[in-house]
BAFI-3210 file (N, C-alpha, C; in Angstrom, 3 decimals, decimal comma, padded with zeros to 6 digits):
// residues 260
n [1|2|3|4|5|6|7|8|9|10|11|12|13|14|15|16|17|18|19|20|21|22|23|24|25|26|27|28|29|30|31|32|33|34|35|36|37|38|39|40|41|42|43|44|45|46|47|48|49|50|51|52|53|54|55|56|57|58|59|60|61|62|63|64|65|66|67|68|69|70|71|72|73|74|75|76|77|78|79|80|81|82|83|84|85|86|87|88|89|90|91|92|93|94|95|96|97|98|99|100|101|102|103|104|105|106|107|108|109|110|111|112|113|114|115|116|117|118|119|120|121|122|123|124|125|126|127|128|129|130|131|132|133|134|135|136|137|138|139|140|141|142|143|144|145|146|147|148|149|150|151|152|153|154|155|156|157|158|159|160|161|162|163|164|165|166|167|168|169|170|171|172|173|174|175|176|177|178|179|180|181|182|183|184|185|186|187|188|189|190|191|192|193|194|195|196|197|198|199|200|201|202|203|204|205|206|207|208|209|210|211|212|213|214|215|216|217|218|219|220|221|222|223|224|225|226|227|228|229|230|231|232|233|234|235|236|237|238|239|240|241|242|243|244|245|246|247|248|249|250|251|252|253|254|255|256|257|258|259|260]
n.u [-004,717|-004,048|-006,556|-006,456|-004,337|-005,691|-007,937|-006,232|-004,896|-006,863|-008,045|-006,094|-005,822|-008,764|-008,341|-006,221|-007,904|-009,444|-008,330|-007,034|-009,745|-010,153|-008,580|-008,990|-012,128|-010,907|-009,652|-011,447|-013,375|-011,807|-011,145|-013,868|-014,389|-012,640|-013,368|-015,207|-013,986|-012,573|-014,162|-015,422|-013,598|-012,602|-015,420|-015,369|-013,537|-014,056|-016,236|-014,501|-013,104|-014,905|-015,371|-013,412|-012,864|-015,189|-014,781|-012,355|-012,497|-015,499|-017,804|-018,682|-018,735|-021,384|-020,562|-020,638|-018,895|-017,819|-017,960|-017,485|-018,057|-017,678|-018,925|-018,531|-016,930|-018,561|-020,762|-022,187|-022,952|-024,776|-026,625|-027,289|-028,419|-030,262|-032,065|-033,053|-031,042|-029,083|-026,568|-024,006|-021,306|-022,136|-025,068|-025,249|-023,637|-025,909|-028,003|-027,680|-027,022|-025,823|-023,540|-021,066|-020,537|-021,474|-021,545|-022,493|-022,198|-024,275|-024,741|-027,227|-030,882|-031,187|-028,646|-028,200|-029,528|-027,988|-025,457|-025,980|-026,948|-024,613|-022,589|-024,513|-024,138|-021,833|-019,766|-018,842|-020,572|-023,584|-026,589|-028,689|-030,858|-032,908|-033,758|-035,926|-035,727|-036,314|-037,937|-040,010|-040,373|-039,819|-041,985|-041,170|-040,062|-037,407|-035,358|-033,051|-031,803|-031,392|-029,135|-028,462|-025,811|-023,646|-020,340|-018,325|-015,130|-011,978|-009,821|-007,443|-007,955|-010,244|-013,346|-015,044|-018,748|-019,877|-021,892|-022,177|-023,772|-024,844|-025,710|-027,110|-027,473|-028,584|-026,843|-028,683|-030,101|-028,745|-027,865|-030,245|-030,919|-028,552|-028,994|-031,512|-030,750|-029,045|-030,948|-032,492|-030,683|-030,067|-032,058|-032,721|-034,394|-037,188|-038,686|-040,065|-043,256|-043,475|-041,321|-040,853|-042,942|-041,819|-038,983|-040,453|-041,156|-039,181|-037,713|-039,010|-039,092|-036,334|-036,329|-037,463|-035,992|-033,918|-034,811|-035,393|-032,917|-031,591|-033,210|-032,258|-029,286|-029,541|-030,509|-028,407|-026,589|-027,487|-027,212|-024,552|-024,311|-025,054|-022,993|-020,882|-020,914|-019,766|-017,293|-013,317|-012,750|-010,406|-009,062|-007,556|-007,767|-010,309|-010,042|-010,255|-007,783|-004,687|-002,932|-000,637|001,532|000,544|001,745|002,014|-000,787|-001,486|000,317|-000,659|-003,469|-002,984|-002,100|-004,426|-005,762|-004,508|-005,184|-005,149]
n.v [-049,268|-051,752|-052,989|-051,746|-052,734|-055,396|-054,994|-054,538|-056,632|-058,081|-057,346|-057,877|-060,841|-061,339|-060,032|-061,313|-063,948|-062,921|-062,909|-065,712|-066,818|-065,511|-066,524|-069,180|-069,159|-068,503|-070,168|-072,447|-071,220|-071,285|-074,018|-074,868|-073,850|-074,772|-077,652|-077,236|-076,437|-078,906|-080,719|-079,954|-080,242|-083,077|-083,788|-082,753|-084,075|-086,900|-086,263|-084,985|-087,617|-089,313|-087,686|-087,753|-090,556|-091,263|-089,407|-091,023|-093,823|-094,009|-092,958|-090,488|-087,961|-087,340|-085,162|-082,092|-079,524|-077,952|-076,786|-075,011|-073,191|-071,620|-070,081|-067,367|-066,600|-063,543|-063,949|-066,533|-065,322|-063,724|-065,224|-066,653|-065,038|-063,075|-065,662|-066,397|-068,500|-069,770|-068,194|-070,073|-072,713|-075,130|-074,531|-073,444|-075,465|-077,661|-076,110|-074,759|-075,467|-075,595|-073,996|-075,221|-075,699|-077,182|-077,108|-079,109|-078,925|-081,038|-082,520|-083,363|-084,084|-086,733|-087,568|-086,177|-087,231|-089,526|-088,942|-088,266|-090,372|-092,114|-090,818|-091,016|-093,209|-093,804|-095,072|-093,562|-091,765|-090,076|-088,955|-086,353|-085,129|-084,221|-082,122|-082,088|-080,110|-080,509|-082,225|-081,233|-078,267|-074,508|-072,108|-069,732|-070,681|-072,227|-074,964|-077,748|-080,098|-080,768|-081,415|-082,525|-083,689|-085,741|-086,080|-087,368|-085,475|-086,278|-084,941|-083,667|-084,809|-085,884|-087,348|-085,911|-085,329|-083,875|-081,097|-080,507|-079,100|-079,859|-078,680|-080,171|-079,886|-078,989|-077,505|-075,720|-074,812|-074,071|-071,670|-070,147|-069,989|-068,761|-066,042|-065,700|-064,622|-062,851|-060,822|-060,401|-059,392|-056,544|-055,139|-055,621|-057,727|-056,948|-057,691|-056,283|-057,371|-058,269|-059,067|-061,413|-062,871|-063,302|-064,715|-066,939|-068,426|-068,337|-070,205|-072,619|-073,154|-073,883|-076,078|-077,164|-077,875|-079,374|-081,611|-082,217|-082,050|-084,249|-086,255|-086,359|-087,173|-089,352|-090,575|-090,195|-091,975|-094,277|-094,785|-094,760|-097,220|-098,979|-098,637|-099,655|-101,955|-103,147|-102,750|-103,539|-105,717|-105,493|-103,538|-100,747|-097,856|-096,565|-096,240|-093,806|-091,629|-092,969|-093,727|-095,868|-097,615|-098,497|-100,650|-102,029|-102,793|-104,205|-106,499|-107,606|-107,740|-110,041|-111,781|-112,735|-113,675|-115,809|-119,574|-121,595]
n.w [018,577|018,432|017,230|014,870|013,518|013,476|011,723|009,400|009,098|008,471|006,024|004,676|004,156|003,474|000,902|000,164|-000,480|-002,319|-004,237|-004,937|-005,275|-007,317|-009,742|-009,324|-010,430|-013,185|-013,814|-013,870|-015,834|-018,203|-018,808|-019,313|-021,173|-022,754|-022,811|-024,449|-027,233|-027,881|-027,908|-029,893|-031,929|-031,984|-032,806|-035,642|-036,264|-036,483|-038,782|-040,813|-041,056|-042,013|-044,579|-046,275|-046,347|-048,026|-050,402|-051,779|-052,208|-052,347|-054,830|-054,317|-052,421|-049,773|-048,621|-048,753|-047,828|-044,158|-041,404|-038,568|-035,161|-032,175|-029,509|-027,905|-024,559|-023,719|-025,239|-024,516|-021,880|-022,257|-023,448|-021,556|-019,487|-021,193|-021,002|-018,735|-016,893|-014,798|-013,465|-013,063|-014,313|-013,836|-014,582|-016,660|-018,582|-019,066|-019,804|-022,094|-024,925|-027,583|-027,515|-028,419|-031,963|-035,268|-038,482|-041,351|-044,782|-047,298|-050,367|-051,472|-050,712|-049,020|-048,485|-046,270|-044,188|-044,260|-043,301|-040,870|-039,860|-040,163|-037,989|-035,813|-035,254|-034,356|-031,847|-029,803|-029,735|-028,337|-029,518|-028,269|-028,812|-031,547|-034,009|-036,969|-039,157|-041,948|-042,908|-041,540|-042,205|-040,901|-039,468|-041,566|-043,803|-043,192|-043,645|-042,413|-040,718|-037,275|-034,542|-031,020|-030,060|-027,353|-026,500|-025,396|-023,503|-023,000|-019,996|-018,306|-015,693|-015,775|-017,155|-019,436|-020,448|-023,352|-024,608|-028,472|-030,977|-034,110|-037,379|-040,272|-043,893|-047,071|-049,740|-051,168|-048,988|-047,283|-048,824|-048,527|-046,117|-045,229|-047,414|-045,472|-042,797|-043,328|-044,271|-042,422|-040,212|-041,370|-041,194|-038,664|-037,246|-037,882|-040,501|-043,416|-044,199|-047,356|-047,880|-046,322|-047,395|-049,983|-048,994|-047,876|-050,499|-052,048|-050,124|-050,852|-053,093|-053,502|-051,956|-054,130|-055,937|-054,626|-054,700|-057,214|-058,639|-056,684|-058,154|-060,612|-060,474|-059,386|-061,695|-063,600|-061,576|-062,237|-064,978|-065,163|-063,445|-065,717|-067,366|-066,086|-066,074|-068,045|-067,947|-067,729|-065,253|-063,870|-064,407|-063,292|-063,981|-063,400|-060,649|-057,999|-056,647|-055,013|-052,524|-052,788|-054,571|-058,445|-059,362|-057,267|-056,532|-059,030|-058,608|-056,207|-057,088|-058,992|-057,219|-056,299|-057,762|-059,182|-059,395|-056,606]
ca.u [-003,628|-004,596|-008,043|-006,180|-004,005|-006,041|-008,697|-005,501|-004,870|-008,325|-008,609|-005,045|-006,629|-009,453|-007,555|-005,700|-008,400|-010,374|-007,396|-007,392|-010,824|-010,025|-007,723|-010,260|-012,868|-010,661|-009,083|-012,692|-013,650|-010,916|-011,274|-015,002|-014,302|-011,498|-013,641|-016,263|-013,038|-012,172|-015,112|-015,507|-012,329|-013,225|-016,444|-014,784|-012,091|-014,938|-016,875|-013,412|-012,508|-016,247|-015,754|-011,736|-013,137|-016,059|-013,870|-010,833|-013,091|-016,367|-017,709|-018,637|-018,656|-022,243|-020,110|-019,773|-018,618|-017,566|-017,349|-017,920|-017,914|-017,522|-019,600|-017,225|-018,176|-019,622|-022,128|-022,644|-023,111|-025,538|-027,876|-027,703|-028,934|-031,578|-033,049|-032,874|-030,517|-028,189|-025,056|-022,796|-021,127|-023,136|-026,189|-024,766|-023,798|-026,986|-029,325|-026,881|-026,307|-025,263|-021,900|-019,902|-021,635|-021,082|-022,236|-022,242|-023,422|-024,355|-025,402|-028,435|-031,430|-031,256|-027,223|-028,633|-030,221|-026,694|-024,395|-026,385|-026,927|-023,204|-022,232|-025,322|-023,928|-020,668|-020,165|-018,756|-021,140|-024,789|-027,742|-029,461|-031,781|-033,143|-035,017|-035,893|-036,520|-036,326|-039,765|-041,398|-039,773|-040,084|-042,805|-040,423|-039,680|-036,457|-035,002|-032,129|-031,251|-030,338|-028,503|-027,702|-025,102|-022,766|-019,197|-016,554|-013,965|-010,959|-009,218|-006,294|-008,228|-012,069|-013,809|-016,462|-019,081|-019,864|-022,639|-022,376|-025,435|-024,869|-026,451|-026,910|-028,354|-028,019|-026,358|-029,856|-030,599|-027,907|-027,892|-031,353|-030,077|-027,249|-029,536|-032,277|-029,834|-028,667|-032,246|-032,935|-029,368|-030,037|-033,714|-032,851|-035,087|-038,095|-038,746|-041,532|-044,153|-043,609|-039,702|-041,296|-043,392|-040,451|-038,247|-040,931|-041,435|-037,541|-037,659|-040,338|-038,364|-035,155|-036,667|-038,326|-034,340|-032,957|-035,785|-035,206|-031,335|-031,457|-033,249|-030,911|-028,259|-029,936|-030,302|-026,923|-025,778|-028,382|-026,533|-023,118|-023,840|-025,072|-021,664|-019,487|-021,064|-019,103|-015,964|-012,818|-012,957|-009,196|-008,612|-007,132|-007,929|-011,146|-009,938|-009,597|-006,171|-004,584|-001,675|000,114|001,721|-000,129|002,424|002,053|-001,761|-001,441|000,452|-002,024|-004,463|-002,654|-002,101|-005,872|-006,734|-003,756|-005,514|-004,905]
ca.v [-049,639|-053,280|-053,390|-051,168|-053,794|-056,768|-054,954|-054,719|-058,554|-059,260|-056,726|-058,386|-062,104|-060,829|-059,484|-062,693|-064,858|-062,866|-062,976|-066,837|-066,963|-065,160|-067,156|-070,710|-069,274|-068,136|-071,530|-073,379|-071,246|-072,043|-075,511|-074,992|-073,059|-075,629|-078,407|-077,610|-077,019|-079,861|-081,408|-079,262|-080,325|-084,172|-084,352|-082,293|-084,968|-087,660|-085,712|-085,479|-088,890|-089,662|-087,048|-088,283|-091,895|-091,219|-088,943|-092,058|-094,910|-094,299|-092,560|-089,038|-087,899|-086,614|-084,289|-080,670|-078,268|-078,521|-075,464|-074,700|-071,938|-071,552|-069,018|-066,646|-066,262|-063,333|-064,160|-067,157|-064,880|-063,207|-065,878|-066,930|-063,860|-063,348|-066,786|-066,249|-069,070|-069,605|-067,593|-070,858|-073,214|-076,095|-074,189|-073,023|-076,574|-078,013|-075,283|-074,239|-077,045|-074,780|-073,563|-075,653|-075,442|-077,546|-077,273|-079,831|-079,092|-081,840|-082,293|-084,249|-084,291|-087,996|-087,213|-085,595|-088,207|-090,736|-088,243|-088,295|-091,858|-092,278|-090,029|-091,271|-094,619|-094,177|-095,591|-092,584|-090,135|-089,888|-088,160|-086,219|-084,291|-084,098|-081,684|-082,452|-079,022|-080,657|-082,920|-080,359|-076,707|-073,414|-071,372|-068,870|-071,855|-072,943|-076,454|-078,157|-081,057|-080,679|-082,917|-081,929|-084,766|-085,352|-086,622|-087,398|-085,650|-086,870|-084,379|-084,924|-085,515|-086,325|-087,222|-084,133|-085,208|-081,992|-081,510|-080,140|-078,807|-080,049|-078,499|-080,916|-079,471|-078,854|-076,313|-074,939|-074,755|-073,217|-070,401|-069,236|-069,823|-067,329|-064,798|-064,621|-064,131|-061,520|-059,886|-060,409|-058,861|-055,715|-055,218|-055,622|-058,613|-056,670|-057,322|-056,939|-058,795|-058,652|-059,832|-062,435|-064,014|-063,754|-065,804|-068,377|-068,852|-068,878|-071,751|-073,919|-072,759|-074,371|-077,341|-078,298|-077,414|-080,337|-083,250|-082,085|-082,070|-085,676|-087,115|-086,426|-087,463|-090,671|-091,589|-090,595|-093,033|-095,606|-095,129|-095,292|-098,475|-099,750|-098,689|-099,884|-103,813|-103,435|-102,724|-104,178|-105,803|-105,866|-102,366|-099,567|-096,761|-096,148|-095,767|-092,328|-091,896|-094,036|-093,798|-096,898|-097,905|-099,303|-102,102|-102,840|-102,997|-105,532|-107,492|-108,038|-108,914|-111,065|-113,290|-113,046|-114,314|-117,108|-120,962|-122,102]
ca.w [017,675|018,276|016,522|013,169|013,108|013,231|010,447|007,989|008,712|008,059|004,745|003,691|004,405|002,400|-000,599|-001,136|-000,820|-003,202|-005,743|-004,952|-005,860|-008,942|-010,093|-009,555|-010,958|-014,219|-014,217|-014,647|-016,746|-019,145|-018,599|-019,137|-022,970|-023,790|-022,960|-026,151|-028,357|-027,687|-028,595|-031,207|-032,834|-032,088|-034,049|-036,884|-036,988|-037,489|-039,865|-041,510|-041,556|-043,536|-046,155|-046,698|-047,078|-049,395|-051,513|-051,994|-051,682|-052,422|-056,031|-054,425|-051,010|-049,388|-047,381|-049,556|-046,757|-043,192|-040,800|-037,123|-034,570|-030,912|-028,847|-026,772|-023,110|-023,216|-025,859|-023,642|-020,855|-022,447|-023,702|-020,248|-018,649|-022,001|-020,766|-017,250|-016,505|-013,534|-013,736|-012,971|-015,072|-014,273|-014,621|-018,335|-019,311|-018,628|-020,381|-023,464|-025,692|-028,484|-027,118|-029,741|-033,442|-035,916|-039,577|-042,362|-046,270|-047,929|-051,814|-051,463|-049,189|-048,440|-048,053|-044,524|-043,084|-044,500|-042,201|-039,486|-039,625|-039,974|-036,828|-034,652|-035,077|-033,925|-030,307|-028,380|-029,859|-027,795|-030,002|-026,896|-029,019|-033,055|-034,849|-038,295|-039,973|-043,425|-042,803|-041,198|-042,325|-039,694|-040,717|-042,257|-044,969|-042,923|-043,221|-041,887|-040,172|-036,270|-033,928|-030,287|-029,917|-026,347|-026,957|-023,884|-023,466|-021,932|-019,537|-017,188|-013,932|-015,641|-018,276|-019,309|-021,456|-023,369|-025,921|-029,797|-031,741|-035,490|-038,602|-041,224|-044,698|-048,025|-050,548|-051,315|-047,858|-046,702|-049,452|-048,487|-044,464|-044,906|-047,367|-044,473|-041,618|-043,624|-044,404|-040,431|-039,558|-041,730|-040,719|-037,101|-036,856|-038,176|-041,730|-044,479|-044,753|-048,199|-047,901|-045,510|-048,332|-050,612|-048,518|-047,870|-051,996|-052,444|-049,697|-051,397|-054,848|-053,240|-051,946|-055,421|-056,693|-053,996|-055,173|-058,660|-058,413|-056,724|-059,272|-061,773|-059,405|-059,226|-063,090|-063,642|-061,131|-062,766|-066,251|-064,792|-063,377|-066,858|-068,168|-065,234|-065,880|-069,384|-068,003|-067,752|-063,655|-063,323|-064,703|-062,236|-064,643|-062,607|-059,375|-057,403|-056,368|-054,092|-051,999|-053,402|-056,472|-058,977|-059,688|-056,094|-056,665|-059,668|-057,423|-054,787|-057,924|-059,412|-056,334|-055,530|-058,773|-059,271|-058,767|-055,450]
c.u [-003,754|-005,842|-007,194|-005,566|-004,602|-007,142|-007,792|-005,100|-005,622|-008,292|-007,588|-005,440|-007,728|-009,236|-007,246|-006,814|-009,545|-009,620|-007,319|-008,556|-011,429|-009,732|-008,491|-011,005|-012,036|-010,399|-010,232|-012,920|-012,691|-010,868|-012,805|-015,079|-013,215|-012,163|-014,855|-015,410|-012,840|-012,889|-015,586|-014,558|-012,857|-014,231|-016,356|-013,472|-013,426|-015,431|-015,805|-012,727|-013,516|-015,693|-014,277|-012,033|-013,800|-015,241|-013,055|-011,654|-014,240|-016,985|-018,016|-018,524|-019,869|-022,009|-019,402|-018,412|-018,738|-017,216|-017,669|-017,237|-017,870|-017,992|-018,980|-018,156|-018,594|-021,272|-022,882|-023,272|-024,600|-026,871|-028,464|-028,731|-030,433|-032,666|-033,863|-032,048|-029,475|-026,716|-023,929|-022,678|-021,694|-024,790|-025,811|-024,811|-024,543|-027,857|-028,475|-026,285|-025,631|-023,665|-021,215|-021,271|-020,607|-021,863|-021,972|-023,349|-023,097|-025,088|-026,624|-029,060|-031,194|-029,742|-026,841|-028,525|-029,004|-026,245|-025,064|-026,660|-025,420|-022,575|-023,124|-025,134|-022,969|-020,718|-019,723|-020,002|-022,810|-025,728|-028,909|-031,113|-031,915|-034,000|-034,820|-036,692|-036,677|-038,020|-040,783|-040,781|-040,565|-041,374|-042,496|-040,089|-038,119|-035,985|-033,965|-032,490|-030,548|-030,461|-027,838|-027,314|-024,023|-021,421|-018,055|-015,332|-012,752|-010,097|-008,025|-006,535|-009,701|-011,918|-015,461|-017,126|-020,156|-020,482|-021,873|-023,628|-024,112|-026,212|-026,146|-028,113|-027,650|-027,609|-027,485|-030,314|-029,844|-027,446|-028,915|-031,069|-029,300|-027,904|-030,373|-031,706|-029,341|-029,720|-031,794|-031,877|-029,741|-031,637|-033,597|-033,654|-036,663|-038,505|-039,915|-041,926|-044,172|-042,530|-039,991|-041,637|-042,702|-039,882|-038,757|-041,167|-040,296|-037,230|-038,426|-039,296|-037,083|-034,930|-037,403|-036,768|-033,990|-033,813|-035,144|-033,565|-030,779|-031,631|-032,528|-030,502|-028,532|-030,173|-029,353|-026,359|-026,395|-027,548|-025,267|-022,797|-024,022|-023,511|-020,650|-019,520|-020,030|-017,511|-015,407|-012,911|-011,189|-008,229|-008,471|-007,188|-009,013|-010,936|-010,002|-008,059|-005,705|-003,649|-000,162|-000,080|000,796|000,191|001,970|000,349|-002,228|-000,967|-000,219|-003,287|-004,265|-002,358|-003,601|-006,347|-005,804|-004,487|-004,628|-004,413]
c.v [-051,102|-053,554|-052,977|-052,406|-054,851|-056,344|-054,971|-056,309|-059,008|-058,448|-057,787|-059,913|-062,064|-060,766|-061,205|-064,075|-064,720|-062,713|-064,683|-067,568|-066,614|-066,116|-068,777|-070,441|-068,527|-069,923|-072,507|-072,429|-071,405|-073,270|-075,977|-074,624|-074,365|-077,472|-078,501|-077,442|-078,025|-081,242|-081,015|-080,132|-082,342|-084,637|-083,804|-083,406|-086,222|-086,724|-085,922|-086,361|-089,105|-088,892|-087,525|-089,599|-092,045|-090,902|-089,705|-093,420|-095,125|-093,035|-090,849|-088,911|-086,746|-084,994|-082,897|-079,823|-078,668|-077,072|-075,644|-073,417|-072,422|-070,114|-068,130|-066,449|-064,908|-063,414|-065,845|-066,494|-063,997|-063,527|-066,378|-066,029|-063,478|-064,661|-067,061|-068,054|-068,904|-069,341|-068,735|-071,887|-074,273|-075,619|-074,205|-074,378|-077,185|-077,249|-074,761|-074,846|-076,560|-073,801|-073,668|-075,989|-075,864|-077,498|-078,243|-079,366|-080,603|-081,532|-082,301|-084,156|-085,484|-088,302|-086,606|-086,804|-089,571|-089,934|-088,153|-089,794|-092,422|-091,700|-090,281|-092,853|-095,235|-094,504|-094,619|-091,580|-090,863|-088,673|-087,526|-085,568|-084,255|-083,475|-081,712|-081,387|-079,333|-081,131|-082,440|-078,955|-075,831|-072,692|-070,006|-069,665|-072,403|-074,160|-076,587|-079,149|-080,942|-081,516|-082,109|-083,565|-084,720|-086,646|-086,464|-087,099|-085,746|-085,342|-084,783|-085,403|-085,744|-086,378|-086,341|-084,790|-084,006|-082,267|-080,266|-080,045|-079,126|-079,716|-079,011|-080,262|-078,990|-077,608|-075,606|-074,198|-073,811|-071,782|-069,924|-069,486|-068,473|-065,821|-064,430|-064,335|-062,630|-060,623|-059,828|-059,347|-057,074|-054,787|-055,306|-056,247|-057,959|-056,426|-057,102|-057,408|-059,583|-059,350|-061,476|-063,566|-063,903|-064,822|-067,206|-068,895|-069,186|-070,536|-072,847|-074,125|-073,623|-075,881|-078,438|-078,458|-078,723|-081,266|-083,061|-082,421|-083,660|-086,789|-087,328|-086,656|-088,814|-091,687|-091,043|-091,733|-094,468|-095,454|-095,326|-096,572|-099,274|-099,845|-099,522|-101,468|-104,058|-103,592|-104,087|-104,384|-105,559|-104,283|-101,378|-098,271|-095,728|-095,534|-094,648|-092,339|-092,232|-093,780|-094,536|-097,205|-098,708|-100,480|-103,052|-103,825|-104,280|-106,343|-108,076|-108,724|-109,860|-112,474|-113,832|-114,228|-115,423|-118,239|-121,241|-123,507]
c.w [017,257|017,191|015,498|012,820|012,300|012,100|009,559|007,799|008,052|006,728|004,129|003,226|003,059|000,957|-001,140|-001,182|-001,739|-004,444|-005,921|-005,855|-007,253|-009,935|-010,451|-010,546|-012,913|-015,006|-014,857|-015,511|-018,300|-019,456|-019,341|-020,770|-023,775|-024,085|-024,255|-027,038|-028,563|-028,446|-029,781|-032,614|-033,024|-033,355|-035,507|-037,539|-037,295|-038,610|-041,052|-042,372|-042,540|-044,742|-046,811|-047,249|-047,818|-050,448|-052,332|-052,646|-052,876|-055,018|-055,692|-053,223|-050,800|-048,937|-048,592|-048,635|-045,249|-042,398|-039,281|-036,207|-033,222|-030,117|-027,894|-025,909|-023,089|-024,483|-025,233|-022,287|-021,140|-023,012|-022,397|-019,690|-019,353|-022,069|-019,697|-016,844|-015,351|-014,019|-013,080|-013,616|-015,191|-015,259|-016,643|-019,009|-019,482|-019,761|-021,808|-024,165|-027,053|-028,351|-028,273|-031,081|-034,507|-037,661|-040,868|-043,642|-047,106|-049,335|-052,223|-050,495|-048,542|-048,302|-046,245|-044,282|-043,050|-043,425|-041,068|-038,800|-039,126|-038,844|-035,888|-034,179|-034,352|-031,830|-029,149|-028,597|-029,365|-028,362|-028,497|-027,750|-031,001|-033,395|-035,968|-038,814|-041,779|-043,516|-042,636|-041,122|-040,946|-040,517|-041,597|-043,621|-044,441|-042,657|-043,370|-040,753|-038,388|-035,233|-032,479|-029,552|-028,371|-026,677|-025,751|-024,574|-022,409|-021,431|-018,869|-016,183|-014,308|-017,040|-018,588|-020,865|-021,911|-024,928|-027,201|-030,469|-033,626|-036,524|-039,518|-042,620|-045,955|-049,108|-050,917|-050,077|-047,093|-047,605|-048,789|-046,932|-044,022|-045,708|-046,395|-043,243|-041,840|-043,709|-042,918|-039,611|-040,357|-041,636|-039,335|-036,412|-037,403|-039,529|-042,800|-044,622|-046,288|-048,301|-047,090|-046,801|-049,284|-049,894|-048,459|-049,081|-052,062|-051,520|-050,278|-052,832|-054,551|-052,983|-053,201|-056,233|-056,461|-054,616|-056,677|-058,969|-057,959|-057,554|-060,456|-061,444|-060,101|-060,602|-063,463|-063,441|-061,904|-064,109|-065,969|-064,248|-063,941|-067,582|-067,567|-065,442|-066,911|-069,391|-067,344|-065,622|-063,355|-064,010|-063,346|-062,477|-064,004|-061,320|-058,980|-057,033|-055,719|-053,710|-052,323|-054,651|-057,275|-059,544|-058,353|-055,750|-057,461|-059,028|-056,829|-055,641|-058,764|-058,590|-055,505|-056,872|-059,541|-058,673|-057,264|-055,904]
res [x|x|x|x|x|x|x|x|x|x|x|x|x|x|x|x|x|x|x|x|x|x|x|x|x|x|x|x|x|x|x|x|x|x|x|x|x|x|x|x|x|x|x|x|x|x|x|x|x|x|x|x|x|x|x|x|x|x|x|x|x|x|x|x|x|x|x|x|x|x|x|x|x|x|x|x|x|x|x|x|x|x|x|x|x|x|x|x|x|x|x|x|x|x|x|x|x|x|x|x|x|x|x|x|x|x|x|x|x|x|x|x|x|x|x|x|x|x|x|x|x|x|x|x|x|x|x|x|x|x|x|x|x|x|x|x|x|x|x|x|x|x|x|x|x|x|x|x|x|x|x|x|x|x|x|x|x|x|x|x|x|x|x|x|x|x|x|x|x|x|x|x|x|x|x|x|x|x|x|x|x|x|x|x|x|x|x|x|x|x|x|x|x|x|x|x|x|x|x|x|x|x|x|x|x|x|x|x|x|x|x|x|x|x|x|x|x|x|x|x|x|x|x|x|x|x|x|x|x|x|x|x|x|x|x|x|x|x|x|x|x|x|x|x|x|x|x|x|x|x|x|x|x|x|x|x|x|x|x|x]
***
């Protein structure tokens, strides 16, 4: 009667310390998913701030498009396991730098290499890793810009610094990105050789698009800044739109440009 006993102590013992153990290991991993939102959301609020201040400020803003994703655990669980990595969260953070995914389109090729300049500069953010598929395309014809960047974030009892993969690339680039994902996705990864050397012509075809597309860009801006020498300097007609009045604006230039 003694021993039944003391095995239902020990099963009950058991039980709650394997609901305990539930319960921990749910808690990190929540902690463990909220900490790449987190960071997610972070480097989307820089990115943010750039394309808000070009836009106001500046005469165009590099920054077209702005998106990002987040990998649910079990498609984390499952790159893990397809890598052979260690089924625990260090092991994961460590070997899966792609968790949080960030994408930027830009207009221009040499609009890349500005936003990445601009975000590798900043003083919390740490560049761990760069591949430059624009310089040297995949041999599928794929280019893009990528950045596996680590960014602290602040918790309530630590600070977790927690990487981001950024895709930086341009509206050409990212059309023929999203049609061969789609070939690849409807093909089941096994496609025609002949669809193959399609895609790689459309990439060459895309990349003569972006040089070609800059250069015009670029004597545009060269005749606009023949026109802009002509204008009036104290005109406000130019501006983008501004938060504050434009009386309040004359103001401010009229006491810059009153004799001392």
């Amino acid at each position: 009667m003694t021993d039944a006993v003391d095995r239902s102590s020990d099963a009950g013992s058991n039980s709650l310390a394997s609901i305990a153990a539930m319960r921990e290991l749910k808690l990190e991993l929540t902690r463990f998913m909220m900490s790449y939102k987190f960071a997610s959301d972070e480097m989307l609020t820089k990115i943010n701030i750039l394309k808000e201040e070009f836009s106001s400020i500046h005469d165009y803003s590099p920054i077209e498009h702005v998106s990002s994703r987040l990998k649910s655990p079990e498609g984390i669980l499952k790159k893990a396991i397809r890598k052979g990595y260690p089924l625990e969260l260090d092991g994961i953070r460590d070997n899966i730098q792609d968790i949080a995914g960030i994408r930027i389109t830009c207009s221009f090729i040499s609009d890349t290499y500005r936003i990445r300049d601009l975000l590798a500069g900043q003083r919390d953010v740490t560049v761990l890793l760069e591949k430059d598929y624009i310089q040297e395309p995949k041999a599928n014809g794929y280019q893009s810009l990528h950045l596996i960047v680590a960014i602290p974030v602040f918790m309530s009892d630590r600070v977790q610094p927690v990487t981001v993969e950024i895709q930086i690339r341009t509206i050409a680039m990212d059309f023929w990105a999203s049609l061969e994902h789609k070939i690849f996705y409807k093909y089941n990864g096994t496609v025609p050789d002949t669809l193959v050397e399609d895609l790689r012509q459309a990439a060459d075809a895309a990349n003569r698009l972006d040089v070609k597309m800059e250069l015009l860009h670029d004597q545009v801006v060269a005749l606009e800044s023949v026109d802009a020498g002509d204008a009036d300097l104290f005109s406000f007609d130019g501006l983008p739109p501004f938060p504050l009045p434009k009386g309040l604006l004359d103001s401010f230039m009229r006491g810059r440009t009153q004799p001392e």
